[in-house]
C-alpha positions as CSV (number, residue, x, y, z in Angstrom):
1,X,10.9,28.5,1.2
2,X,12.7,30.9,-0.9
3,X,15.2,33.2,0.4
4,X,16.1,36.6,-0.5
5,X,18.7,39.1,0.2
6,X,18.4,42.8,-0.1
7,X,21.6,45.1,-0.6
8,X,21.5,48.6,-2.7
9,X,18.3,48.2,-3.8
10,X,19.0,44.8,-5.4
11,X,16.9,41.5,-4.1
12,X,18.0,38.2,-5.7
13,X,16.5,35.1,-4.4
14,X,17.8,31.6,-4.6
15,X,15.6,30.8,-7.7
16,X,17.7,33.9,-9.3
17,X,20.8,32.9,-8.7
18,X,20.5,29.7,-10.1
19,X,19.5,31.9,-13.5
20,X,22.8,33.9,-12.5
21,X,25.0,30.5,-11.8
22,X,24.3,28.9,-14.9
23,X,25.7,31.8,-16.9
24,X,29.2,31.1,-15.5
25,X,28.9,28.4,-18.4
26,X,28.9,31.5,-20.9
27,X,29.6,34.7,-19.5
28,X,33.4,34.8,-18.2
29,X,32.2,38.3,-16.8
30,X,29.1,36.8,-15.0
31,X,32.1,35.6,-12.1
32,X,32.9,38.5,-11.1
33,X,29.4,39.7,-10.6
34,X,28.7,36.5,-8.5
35,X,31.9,36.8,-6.2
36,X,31.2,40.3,-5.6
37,X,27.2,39.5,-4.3
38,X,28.9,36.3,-2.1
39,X,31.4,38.6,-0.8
40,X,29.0,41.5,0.3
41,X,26.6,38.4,1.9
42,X,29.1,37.0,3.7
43,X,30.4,40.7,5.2
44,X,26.9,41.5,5.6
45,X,24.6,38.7,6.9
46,X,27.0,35.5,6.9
47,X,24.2,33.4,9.0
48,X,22.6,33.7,5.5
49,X,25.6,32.9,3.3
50,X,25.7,30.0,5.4
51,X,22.5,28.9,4.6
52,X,22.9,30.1,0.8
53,X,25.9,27.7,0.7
54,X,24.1,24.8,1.9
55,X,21.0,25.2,0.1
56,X,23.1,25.3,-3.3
57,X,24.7,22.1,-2.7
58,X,21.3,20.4,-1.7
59,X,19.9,21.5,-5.3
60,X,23.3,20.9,-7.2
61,X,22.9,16.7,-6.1
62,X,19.0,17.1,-8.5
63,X,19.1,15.7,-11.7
64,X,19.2,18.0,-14.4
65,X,20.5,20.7,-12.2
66,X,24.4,20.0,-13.3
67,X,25.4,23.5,-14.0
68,X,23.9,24.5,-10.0
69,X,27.4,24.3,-8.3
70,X,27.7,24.2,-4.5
71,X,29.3,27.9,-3.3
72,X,32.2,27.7,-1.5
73,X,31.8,29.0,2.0
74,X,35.6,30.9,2.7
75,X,35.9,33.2,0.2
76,X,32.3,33.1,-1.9
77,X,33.3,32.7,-5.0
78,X,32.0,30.0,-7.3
79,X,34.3,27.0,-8.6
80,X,36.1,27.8,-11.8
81,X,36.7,24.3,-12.9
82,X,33.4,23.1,-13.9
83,X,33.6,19.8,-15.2
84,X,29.9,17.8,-16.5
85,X,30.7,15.3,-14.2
86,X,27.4,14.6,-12.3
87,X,27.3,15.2,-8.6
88,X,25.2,11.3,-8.2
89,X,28.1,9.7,-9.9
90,X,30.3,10.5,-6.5
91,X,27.2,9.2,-4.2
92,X,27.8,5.9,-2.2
93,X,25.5,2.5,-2.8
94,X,23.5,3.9,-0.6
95,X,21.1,6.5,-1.5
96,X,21.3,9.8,0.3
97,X,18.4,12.4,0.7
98,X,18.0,15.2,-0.7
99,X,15.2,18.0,-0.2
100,X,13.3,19.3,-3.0
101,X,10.4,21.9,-2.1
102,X,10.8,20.9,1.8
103,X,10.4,17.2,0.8
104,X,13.2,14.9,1.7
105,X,13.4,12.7,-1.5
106,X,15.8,9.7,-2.3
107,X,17.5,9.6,-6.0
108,X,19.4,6.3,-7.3
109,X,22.4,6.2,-7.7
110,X,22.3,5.0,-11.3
111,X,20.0,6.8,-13.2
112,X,19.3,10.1,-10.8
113,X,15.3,8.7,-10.4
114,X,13.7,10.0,-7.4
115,X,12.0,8.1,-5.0
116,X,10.1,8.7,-1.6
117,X,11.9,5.7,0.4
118,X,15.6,5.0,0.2
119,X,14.8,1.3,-0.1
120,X,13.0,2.0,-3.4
121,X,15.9,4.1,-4.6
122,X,18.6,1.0,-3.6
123,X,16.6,-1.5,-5.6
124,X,16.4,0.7,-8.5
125,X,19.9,1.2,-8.7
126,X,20.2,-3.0,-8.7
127,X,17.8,-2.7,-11.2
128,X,19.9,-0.7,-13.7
129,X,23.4,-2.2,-12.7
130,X,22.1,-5.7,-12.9
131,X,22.5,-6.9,-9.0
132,X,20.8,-9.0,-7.7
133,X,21.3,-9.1,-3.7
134,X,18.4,-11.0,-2.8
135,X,19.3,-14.8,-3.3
136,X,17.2,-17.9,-2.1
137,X,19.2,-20.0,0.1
138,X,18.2,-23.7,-1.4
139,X,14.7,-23.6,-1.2
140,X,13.4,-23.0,-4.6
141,X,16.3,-21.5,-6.6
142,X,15.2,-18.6,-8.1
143,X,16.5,-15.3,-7.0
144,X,16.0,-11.9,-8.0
145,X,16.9,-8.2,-7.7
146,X,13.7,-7.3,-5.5
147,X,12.2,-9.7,-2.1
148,X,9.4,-9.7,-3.6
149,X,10.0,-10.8,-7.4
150,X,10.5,-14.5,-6.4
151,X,6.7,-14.6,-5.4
152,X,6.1,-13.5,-9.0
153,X,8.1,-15.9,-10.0
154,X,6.6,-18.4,-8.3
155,X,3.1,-17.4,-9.1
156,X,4.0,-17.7,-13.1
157,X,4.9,-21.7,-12.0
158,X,1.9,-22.1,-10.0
159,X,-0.4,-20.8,-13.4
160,X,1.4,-23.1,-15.4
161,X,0.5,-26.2,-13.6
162,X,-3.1,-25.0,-13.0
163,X,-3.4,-25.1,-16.7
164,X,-1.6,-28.4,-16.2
165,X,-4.3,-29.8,-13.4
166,X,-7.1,-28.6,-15.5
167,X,-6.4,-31.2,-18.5
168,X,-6.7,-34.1,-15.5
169,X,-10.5,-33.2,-15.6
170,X,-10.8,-33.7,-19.2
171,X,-7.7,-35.7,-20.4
172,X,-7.3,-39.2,-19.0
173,X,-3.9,-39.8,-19.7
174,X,-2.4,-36.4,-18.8
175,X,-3.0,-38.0,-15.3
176,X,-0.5,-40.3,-15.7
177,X,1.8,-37.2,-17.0
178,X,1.3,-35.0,-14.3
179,X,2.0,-37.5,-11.5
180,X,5.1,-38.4,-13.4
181,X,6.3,-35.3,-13.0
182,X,5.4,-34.6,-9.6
183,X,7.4,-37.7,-9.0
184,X,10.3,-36.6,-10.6
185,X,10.5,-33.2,-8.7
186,X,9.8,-34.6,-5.2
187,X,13.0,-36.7,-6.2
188,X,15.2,-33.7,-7.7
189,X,14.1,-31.2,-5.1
190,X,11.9,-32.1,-2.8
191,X,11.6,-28.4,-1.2
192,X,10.5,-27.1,-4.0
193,X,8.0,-30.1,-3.9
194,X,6.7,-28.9,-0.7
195,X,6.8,-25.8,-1.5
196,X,4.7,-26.3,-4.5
197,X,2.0,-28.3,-2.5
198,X,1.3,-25.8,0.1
199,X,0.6,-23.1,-3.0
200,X,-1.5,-25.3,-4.9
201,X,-3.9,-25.8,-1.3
202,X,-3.8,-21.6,-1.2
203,X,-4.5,-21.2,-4.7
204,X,-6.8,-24.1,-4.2
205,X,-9.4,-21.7,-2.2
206,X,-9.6,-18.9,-4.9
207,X,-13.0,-17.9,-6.4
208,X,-12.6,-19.6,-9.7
209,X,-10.4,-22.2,-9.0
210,X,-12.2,-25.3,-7.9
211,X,-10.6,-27.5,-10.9
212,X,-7.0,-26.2,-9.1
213,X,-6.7,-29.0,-6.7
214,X,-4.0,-29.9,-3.8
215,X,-1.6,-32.2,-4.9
216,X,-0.4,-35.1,-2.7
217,X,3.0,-36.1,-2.5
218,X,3.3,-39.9,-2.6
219,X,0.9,-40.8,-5.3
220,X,-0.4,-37.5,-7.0
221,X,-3.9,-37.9,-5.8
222,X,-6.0,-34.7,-5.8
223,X,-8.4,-33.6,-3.0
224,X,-10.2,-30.0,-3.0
225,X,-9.2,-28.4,0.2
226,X,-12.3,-27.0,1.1
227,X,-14.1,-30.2,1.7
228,X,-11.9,-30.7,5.0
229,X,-12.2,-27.3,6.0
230,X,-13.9,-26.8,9.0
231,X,-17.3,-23.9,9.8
232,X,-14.8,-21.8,11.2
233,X,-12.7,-20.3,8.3
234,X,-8.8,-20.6,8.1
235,X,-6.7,-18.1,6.8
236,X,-5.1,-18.5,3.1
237,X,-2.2,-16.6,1.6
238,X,-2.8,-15.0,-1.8
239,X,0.5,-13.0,-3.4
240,X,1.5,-12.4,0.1
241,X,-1.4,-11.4,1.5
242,X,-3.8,-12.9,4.4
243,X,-7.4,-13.9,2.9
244,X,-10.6,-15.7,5.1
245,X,-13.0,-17.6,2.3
246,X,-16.2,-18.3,2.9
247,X,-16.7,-22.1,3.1
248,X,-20.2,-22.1,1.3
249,X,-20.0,-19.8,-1.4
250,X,-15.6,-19.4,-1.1
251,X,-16.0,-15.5,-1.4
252,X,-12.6,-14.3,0.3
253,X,-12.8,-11.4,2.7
254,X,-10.4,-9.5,4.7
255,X,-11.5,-10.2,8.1
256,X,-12.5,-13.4,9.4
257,X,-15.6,-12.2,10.9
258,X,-17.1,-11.4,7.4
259,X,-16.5,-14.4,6.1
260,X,-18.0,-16.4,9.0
261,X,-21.2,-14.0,8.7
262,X,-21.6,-14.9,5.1
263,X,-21.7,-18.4,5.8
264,X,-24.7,-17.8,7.8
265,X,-26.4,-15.6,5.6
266,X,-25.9,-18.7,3.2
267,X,-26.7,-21.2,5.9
268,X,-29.6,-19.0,6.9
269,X,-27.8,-19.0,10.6
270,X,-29.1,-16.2,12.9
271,X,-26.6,-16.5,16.1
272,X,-26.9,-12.8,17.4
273,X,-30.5,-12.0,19.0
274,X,-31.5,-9.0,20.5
275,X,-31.9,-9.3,24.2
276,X,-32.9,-6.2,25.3
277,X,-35.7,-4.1,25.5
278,X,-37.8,-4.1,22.2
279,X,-40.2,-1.4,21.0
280,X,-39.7,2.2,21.6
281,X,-40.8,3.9,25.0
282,X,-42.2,7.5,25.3
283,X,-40.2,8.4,28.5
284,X,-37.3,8.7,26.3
285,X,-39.1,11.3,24.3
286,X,-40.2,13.0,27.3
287,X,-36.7,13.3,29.0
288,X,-35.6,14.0,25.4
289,X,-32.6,11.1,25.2
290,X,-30.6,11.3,21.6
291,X,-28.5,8.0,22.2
292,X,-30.2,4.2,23.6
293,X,-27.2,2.5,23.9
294,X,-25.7,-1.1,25.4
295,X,-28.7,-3.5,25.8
296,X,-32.0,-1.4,24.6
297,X,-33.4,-1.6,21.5
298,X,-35.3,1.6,19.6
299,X,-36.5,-1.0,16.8
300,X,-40.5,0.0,16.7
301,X,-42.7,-3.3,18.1
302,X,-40.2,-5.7,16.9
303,X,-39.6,-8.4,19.1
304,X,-37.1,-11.0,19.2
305,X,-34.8,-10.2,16.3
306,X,-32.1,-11.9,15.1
307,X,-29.6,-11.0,12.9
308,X,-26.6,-13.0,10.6
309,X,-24.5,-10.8,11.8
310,X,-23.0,-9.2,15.1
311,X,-22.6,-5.6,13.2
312,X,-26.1,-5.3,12.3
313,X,-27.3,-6.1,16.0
314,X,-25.3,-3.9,17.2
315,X,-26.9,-1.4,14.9
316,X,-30.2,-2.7,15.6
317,X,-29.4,-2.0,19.6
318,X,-27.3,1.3,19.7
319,X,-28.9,3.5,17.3
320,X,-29.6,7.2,17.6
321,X,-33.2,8.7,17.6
322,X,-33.7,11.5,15.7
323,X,-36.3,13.8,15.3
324,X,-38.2,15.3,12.3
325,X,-38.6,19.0,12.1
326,X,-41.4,18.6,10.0
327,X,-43.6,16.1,11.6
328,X,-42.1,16.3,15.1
329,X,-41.9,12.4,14.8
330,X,-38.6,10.3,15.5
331,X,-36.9,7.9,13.7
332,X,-33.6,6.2,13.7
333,X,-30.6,7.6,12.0
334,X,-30.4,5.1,9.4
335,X,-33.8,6.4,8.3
336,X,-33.8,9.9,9.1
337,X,-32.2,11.2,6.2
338,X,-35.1,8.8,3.9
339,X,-37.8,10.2,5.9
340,X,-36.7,13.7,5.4
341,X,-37.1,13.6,1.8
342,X,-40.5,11.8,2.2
343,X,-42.2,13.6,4.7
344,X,-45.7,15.1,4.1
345,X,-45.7,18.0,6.1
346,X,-42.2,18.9,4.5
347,X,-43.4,22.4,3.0
């Protein structure tokens, strides 16, 4: 929003008189001029010096806008002592908003960076000043300026002894290594021996990782997790986040479902059969019915169908009929827009 005032035949907007305040820094003169404008605003129309006034100090706390003063409200004239001390350098630990073009936006502290979340702007100012708030409380002894840098740490360890668990395939004696030092951890610290177990069965389950094994705690044996893992797939963590592999082809999905209908497409499991009504009845063209929904299928003289997957009968049951302008004949929506382009009375 940009506001304007007219007096005299003079309109200055707020874009203007940041032009007009930054030659304070040069024209002595230029302060006179200024007071003079604030002074017939505030006599004038003081709802809008009020809003002048608070405008200018929301752009003064912007970085790079260090010669944009706030105006003072009582009399309207503009601070004389400008010093180039930058407004952030008074702001608290915690990150205050500003607006910039209507959008509230939160700057750090430190460097003046802007940021859409205060939490963003707080952990950049840790960044630059070297804090580091966020401390593990005796379970694996790293700690870091950001929650979630200890999971990248973590992950760095966890490459590093994949590379480690891969010479056990090929190396003979670098068994005898690795279970010596899985010894001597579990004696040191055993949380971070736990810890480090339950990672190795997650990481384990990755695509790609088959020679990344689970390590067991009393005599370093290895064991691939997925050969306990039951038909119904479990849930494994990945950087934080919630994967479901497949437990033929170990494919990871986002929803359990999925994975559970790729193991029967690899199984060649059918579980979901149509039980309605099969082939397509010319009543419903005669009463002219768009939708055949719940148990009736439009499917054209199939019978008995069966699918992998629930989504595809419900697709094969629920489906729209559409007609062809053309041919005046009716297919399903998934094929309307294919028969369109074939049709042969299409002109």
């Amino acid at each position: 929003m940009i506001l304007s005032y007219e007096h005299e035949d003079v309109t200055i907007t707020l874009d203007e008189m940041e032009v007009i305040s930054n030659r304070l820094l040069r024209d002595p003169k230029a302060t006179e001029i200024v007071s003079q404008y604030l002074d017939d605003i505030k006599t004038s129309n003081p709802a809008l010096h009020m809003m002048l006034d608070e405008e200018t100090r929301q752009l003064a706390a912007m970085p790079g806008s260090r010669h944009f003063y706030a105006l003072h409200g009582c009399g309207g004239a503009v601070e004389e002592e400008i010093t180039n001390e930058h407004p952030l350098d008074e702001m608290t630990n915690v990150a205050s908003g500003v607006y910039i073009n209507g959008v509230l936006k939160h700057p750090c502290a430190n460097c003046g960076t802007l940021y859409d979340r205060k939490a963003r702007a707080n952990d950049c100012r840790n960044a630059d000043l070297g804090i580091k708030p966020y401390k593990c409380l005796g379970k694996c002894g790293f700690d870091s300026w950001h929650p979630t840098a200890m999971c990248e740490d973590i992950n760095l360890a966890l490459r590093d002894m994949e590379v480690t668990s891969d010479c056990l395939l090929r190396d003979p004696k670098a068994t005898e290594q690795v279970s010596k030092y899985l010894y001597d951890i579990k004696i040191s610290n055993p949380a971070l021996h736990e810890m480090l177990e339950e990672d190795a069965r997650q990481v384990a389950a990755m695509p790609g990782c088959q020679h990344f094994y689970a390590l067991h705690g009393h005599s370093g044996v290895v064991e691939h997790p997925l050969n306990s893992m039951t038909t119904v797939t479990s849930g494994v963590y990945i950087n934080g986040v919630l994967k479901h592999p497949c437990p033929e082809c170990e494919i990871l999905y986002d929803r359990k479902a999925r994975a559970n209908d790729c193991r029967n497409a690899d199984l060649g499991i059918k579980p979901y059969k149509c039980l309605g009504k099969c082939g397509f009845d010319p009543w419903y063209v005669v009463l002219g019915l768009q939708f055949l929904g719940g148990a009736y299928c439009i499917s054209y003289g199939d019978s008995d169908k069966e699918y992998a997957s629930k989504q595809f009968l419900t697709r094969h049951c629920g489906e729209k009929v559409k007609k062809c302008g053309y041919c005046q004949k009716y297919r399903s929506t998934q094929n309307i827009s294919r028969h369109l382009k074939t049709c042969v009375m299409r002109p």
